[in-house]
C-alpha positions in Angstrom: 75.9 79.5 125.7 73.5 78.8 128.2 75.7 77.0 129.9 77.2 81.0 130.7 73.7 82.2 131.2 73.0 79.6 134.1 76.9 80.1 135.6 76.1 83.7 135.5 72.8 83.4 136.7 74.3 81.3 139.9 76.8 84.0 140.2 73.8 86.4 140.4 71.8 85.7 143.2 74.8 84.4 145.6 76.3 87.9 145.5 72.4 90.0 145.6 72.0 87.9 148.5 75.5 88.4 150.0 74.8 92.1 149.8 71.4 91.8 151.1 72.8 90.3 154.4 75.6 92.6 154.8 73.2 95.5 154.5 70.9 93.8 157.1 73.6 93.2 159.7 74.9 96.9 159.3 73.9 100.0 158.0 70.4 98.8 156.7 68.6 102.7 157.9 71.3 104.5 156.3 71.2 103.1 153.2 67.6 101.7 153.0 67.0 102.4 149.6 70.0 100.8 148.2 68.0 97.4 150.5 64.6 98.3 148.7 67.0 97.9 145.2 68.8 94.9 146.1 66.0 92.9 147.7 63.7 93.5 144.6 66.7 92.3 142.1 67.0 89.3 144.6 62.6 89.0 144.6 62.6 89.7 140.7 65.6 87.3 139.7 64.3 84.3 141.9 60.6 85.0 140.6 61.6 84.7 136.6 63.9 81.9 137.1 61.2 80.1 139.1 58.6 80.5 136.4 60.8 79.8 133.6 61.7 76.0 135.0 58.1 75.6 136.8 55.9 77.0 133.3 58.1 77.8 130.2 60.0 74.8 130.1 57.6 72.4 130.8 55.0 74.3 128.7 53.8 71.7 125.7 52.0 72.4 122.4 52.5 75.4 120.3 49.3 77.5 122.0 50.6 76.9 125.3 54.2 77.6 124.8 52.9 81.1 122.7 51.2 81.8 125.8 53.7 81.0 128.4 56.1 83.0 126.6 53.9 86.1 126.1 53.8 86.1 130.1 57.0 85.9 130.4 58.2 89.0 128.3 55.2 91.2 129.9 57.0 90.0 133.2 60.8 90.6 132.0 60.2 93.9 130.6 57.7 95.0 133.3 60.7 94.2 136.0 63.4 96.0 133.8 61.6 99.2 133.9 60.9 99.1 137.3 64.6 97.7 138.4 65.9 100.9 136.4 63.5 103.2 137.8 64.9 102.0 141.3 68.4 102.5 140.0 67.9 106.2 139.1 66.3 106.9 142.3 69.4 105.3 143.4 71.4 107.7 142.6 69.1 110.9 143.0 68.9 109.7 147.0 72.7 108.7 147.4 73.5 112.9 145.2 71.1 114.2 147.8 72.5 112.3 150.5 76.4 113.6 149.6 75.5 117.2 149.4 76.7 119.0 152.2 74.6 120.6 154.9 73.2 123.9 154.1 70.6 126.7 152.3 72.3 124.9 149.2 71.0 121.8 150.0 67.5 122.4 149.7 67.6 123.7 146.3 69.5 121.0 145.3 66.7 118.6 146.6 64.3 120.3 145.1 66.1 119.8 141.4 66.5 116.9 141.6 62.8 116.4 142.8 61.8 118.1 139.5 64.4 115.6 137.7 62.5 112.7 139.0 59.2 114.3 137.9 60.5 114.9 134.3 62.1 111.5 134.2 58.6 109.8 135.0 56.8 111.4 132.6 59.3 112.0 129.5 58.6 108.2 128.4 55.5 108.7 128.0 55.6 111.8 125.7 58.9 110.6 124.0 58.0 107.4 123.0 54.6 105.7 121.4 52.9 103.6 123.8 50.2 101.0 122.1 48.2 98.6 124.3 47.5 95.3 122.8 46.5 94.7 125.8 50.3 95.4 127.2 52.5 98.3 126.0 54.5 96.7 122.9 58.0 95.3 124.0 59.7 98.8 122.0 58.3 101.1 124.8 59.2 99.3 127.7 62.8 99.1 125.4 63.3 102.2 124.8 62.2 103.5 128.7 64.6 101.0 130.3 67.1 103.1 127.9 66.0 106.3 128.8 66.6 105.2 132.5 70.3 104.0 132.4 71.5 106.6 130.1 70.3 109.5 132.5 71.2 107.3 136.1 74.5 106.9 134.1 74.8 111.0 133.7 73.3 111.9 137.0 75.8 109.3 138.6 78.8 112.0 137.6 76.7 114.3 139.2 76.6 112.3 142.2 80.3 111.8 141.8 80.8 115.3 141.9 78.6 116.0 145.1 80.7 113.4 147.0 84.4 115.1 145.7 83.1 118.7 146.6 81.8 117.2 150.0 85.0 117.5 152.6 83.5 115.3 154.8 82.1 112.4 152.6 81.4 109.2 153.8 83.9 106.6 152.3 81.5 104.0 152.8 78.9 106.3 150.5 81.7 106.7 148.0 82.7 102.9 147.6 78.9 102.3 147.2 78.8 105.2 144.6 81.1 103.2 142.8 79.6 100.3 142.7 76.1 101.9 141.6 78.2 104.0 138.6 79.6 100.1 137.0 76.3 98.9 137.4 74.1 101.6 136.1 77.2 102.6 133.0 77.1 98.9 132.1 73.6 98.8 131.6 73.5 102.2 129.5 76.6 100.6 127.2 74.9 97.6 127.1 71.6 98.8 125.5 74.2 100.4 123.1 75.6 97.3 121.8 72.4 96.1 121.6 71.8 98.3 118.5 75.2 97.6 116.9 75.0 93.9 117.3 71.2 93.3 117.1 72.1 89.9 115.3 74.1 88.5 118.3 72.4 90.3 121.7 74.1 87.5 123.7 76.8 89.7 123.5 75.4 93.0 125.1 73.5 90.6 127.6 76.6 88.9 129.4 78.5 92.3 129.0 75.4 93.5 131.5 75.5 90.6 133.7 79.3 90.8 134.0 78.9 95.0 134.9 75.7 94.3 136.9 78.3 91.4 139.1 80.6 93.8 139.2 79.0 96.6 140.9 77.3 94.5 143.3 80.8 92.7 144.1 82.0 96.0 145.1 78.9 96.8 147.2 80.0 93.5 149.2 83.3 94.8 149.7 82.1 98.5 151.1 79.5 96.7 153.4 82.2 94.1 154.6 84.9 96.7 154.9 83.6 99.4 156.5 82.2 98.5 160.4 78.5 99.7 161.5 78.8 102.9 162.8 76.8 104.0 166.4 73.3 105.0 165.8 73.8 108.6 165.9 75.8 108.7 163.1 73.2 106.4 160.7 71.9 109.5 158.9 73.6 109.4 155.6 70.2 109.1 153.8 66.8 110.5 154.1 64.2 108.5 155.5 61.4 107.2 153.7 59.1 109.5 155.0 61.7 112.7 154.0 61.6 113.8 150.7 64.6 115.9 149.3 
């Protein structure tokens, strides 16, 4: 099976990187937190793969391999949380962003504002968090969980901004799309994970093959649709705009 793991693997970063250029050479200020995503996926996948062949494969001698391994996980679990944290702020930016003009528009921002406070601080009261000296592997776990399931339920939300919306972007919808396989995979994932804990290889190409794609279809919205004029690349906030 690893065979899978490294085709997959391959199959991952040509297609991150095919939708990091197509954001690039388009509509990069509209949709710049959907670059800030992508380009950390891209950073993150090439950083782990890197330090598996450079350290953990090479590593020799039982301490050393204990070590390298210990590293490793700290790393991989530190990047999941954070990777699914950028997901859900995904799709809180990308709801705000399909909600039409108006009064409405600012209460809605300011939900989901309070959402993404709640969201931040819920793992931290829901779930025990040891240091010996790193948070044990079953809190970053159970957080990553608590991430997809709620990007997966806010993504119908977004989904439902975008049909009430009369004048929604089609190029905002397609990437919707995209961004509900990837996060829903990931949410259905962690649940197979708990029915077949004694084969996760399962769960884990099920996410790769979701997580491929979602990004496949992000390709296809960035190729299909042409950059529009200037004036009309406000479909998201700016960084420096908060909903």
């Amino acid at each position: 099976m690893n065979y899978v793991y490294d085709l997959l693997g391959i199959g991952t970063g040509i297609v991150l990187l095919s939708v990091l250029v197509l954001i690039l050479r388009g509509p990069f200020r509209r949709f710049w937190v959907l670059l800030v995503y992508v380009a950390w996926e891209l950073f993150a996948t090439a950083t782990l793969t890197i330090y598996d062949l450079l350290y953990a494969g090479p590593a020799q001698g039982k301490i050393a391999q204990e070590a390298v391994g210990k590293l490793y996980t700290r790393l991989y679990w530190s990047n999941d949380v954070i990777v699914d944290l950028l997901r859900f702020l995904l799709v809180i930016v990308l709801t705000y962003a399909a909600t039409p003009e108006g009064a409405k528009r600012i209460s809605i921002g300011r939900i989901l504002g309070g959402i993404v406070a709640v969201v931040l601080v819920l793992p931290f009261l829901l779930f025990p968090l040891h240091f010996k000296p790193w948070p044990e592997t079953s809190w970053f776990n159970s957080t990553s969980e608590l991430l997809n399931f709620g990007a997966a339920i806010m993504n119908l939300g977004l989904w439902g901004a975008l049909l009430a919306n009369r004048k929604r972007d089609p190029q905002l919808v397609a990437v919707s799309i995209g961004l509900g396989v990837v996060v829903t995979g990931a949410a259905i994932s962690y649940g197979l994970r708990h029915l077949t804990s004694d084969l996760a290889i399962l769960p884990n190409v099920f996410l790769m093959l979701t997580q491929l794609a979602g990004w496949f279809i992000w390709c296809r919205a960035f190729w299909r649709f042409p950059r529009r004029s200037p004036a009309a690349e406000s479909v998201l906030p700016s960084p420096s705009t908060s909903p």
